[in-house]
C-alpha positions as CSV (number, residue, x, y, z in Angstrom):
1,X,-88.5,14.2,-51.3
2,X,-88.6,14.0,-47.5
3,X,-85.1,13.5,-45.9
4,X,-84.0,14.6,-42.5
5,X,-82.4,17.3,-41.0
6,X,-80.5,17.4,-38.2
7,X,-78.3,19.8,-35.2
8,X,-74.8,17.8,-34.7
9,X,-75.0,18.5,-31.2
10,X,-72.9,16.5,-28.6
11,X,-75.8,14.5,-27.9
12,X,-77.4,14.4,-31.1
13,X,-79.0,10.8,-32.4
14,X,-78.4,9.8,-36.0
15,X,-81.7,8.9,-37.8
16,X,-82.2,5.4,-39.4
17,X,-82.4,7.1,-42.9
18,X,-80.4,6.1,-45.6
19,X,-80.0,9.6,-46.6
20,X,-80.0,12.7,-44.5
21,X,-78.5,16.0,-43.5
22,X,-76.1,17.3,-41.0
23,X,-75.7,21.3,-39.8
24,X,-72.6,20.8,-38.3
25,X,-70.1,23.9,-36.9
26,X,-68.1,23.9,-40.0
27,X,-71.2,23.6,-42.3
28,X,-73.8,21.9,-43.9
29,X,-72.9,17.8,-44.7
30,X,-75.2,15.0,-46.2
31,X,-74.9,11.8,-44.6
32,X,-75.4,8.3,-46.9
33,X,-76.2,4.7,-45.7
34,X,-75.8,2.0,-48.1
35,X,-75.3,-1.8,-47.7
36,X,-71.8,-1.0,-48.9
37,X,-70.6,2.1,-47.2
38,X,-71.6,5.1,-45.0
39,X,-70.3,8.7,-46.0
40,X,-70.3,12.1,-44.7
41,X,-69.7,14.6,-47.3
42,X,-69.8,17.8,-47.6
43,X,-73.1,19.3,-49.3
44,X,-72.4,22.2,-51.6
45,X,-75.5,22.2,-54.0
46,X,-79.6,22.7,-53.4
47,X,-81.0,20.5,-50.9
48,X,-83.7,18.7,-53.1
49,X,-87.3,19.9,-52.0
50,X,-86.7,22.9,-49.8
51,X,-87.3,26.5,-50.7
52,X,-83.9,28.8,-51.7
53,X,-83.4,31.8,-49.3
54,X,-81.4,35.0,-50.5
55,X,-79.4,37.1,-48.0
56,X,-81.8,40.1,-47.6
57,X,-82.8,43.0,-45.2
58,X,-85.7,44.8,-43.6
59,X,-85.2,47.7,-41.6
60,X,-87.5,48.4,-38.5
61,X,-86.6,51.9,-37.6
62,X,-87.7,55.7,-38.7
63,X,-85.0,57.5,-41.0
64,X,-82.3,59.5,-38.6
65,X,-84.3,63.4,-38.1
66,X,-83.1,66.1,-39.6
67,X,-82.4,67.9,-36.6
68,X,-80.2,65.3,-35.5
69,X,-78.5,65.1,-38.7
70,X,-78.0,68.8,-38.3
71,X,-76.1,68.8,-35.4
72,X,-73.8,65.6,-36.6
73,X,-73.3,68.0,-39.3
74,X,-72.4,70.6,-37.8
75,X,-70.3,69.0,-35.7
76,X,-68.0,67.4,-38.7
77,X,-68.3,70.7,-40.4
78,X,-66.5,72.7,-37.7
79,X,-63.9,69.7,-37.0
80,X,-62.7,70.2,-40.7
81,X,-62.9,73.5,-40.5
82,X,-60.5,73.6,-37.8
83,X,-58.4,71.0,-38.6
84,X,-59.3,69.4,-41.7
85,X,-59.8,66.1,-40.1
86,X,-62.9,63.3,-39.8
87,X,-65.0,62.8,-36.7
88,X,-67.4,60.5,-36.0
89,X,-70.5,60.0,-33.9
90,X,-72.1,56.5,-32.3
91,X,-75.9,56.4,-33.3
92,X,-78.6,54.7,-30.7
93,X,-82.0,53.9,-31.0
94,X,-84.9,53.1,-28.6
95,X,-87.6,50.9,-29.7
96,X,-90.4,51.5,-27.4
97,X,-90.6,55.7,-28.3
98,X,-88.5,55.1,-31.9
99,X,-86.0,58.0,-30.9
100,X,-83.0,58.0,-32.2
101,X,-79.6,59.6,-30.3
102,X,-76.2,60.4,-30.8
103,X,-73.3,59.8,-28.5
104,X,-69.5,61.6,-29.1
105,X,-66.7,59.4,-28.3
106,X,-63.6,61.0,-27.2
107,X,-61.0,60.8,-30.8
108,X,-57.9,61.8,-31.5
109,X,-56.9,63.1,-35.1
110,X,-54.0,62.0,-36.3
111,X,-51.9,64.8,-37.8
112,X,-48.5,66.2,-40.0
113,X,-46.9,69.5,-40.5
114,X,-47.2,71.0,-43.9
115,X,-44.8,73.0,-46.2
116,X,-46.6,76.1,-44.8
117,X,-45.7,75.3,-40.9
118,X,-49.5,74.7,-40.3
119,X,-50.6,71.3,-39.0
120,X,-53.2,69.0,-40.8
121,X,-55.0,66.3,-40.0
122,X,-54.6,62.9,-41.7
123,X,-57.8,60.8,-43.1
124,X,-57.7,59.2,-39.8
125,X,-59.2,59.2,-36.3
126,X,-58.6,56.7,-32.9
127,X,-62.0,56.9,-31.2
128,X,-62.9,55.3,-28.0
129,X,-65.6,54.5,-26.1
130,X,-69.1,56.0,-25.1
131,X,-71.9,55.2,-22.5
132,X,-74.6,53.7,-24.3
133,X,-78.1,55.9,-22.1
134,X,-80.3,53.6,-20.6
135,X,-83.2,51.8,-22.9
136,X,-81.3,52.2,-25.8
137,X,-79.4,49.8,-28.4
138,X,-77.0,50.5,-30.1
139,X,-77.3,51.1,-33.9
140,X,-74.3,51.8,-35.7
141,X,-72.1,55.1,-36.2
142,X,-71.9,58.0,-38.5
143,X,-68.8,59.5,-39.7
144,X,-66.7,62.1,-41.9
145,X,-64.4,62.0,-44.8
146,X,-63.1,65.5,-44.7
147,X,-62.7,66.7,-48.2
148,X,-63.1,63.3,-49.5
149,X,-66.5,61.7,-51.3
150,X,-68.6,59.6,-48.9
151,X,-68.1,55.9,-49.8
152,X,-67.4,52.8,-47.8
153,X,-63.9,52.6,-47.9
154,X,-61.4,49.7,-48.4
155,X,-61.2,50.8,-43.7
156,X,-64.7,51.2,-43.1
157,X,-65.7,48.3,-44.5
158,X,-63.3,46.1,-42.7
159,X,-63.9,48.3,-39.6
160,X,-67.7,47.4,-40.5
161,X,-67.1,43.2,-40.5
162,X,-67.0,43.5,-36.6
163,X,-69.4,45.8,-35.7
164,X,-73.6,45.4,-36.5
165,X,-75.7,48.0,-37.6
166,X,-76.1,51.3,-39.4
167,X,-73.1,53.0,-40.8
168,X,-73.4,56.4,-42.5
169,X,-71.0,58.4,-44.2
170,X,-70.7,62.6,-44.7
171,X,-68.1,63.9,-47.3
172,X,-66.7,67.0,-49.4
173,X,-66.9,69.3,-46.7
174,X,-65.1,71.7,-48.4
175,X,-68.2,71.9,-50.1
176,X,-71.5,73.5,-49.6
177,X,-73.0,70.1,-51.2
178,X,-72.0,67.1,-49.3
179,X,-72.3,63.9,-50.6
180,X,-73.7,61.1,-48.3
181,X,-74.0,57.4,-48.3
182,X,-75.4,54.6,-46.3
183,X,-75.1,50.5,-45.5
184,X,-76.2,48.3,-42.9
185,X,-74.0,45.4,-42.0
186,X,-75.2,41.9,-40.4
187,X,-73.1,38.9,-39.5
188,X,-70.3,40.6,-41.5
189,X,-72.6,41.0,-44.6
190,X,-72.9,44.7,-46.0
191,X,-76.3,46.0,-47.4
192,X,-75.7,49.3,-49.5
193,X,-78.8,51.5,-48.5
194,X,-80.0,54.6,-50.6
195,X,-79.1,57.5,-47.7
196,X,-82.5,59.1,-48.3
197,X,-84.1,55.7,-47.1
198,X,-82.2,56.1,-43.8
199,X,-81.7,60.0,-43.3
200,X,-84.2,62.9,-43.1
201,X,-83.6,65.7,-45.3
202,X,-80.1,68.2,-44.6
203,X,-79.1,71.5,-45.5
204,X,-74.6,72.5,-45.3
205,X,-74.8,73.6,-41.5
206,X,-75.4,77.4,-40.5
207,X,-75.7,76.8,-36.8
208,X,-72.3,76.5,-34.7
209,X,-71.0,73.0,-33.4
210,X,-72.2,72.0,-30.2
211,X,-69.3,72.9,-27.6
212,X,-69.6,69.9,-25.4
213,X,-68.6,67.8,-28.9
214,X,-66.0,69.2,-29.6
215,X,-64.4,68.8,-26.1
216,X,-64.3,65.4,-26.9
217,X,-61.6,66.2,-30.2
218,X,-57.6,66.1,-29.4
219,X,-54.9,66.4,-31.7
220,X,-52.2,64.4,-31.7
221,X,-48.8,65.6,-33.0
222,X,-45.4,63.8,-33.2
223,X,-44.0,64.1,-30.0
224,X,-46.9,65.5,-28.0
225,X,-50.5,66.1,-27.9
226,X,-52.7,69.5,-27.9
227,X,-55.7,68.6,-25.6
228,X,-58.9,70.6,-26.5
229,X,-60.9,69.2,-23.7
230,X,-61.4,66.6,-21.4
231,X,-62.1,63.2,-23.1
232,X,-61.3,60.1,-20.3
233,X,-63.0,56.9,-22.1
234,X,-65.8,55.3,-20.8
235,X,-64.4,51.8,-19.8
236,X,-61.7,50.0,-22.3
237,X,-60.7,52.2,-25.4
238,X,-61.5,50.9,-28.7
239,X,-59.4,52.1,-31.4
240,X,-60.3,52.9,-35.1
241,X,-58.3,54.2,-37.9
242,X,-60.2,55.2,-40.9
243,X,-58.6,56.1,-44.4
């Protein structure tokens, strides 16, 4: 069955079929002519003669190195040792050499004073921004769960609905076998990924944190803030809270 289709553009000309089809803003409509009446209704079933089309995904860059992935590590393993808290990185990509690299934002854990007089973090971070380097997108973000599993959470996943791209989690640091998992999110749909399809090969970190990421860590506690480092945002702060 041929029918057409159209745009409903501002200047968009209806056809002289007695049946066709609208994409319109709000969705897709059929349109009827008859000697009786003319309708616009919403179309909710198969289109008759076109091809179905599933929500899918192919991905067109090299699993994260390990040697990257050792660092991050690292990195989240020295921020719960510390402070038991979650930290997280902002991944890039370049297409023309396929390297991947990693970006610290400055983030503040949010903290509480325990029984014991020492102070905790929560499951919680406010990150803000970072200077994405020249020639490179912007692919996603990689973060901690402290003592917790990795899994999407109820947070990242609504945290995930605004932001495109590769989102990886580490967990059970307390641990010397982390768990791990992976999803890639487009137009506010979320792909789960096996992590070995997107991450090199890791080991539980032996080799110190970098000390230039960690500068970018503060504490907050209630009434005032412990600064361990300078960490000005770059441009407008965005803020996160993860759970």
């Amino acid at each position: 069955m041929n029918f057409p289709v159209i745009i409903k553009t501002p200047g968009h000309e209806r056809p002289s079929a007695n049946l066709y089809y609208e994409v319109a803003e709000n969705g897709l409509f059929q349109v009827r002519n008859t000697a009786l009446y003319r309708a616009v209704t919403r179309s909710a079933g198969p289109l008759p003669g076109l091809l179905p089309e599933f929500e899918r995904l192919q991905l067109d860059f090299p699993p994260l190195p390990t040697r990257l992935l050792q660092e991050v590590v690292a990195f989240f393993a020295e921020v719960y040792r510390r402070y038991e808290g979650e930290a997280v990185v902002i991944l890039f990509y370049r297409v023309d050499t396929r390297e991947h690299r990693v970006g610290v934002p400055p983030q503040m854990l949010l903290g509480r004073r325990q029984f014991d007089g020492k102070w905790r973090a929560h499951h919680a971070l406010r990150y803000g921004n970072v200077t994405r380097p020249i020639g490179f997108l912007r692919l996603g973000t990689i973060h901690s769960h402290a003592d917790l599993p990795a899994y999407s959470s109820a947070v990242d996943c609504a945290d995930e609905q605004f932001e495109d791209g590769l989102h990886v989690v580490f967990g059970d640091f307390h641990r010397r076998d982390l768990s791990r998992c992976a999803s890639f999110v487009v137009n506010g749909v979320r792909f789960p990924l096996r992590a070995d399809d997107v991450l090199e090969p890791i080991s539980f970190p032996k080799r110190p944190a970098r000390p230039e990421w960690m500068r970018r860590i503060e504490l907050e506690r209630a009434g005032s803030t412990t600064r361990y480092g300078s960490s000005g945002s770059n441009g407008g702060v965005r803020e996160e809270t993860r759970e």
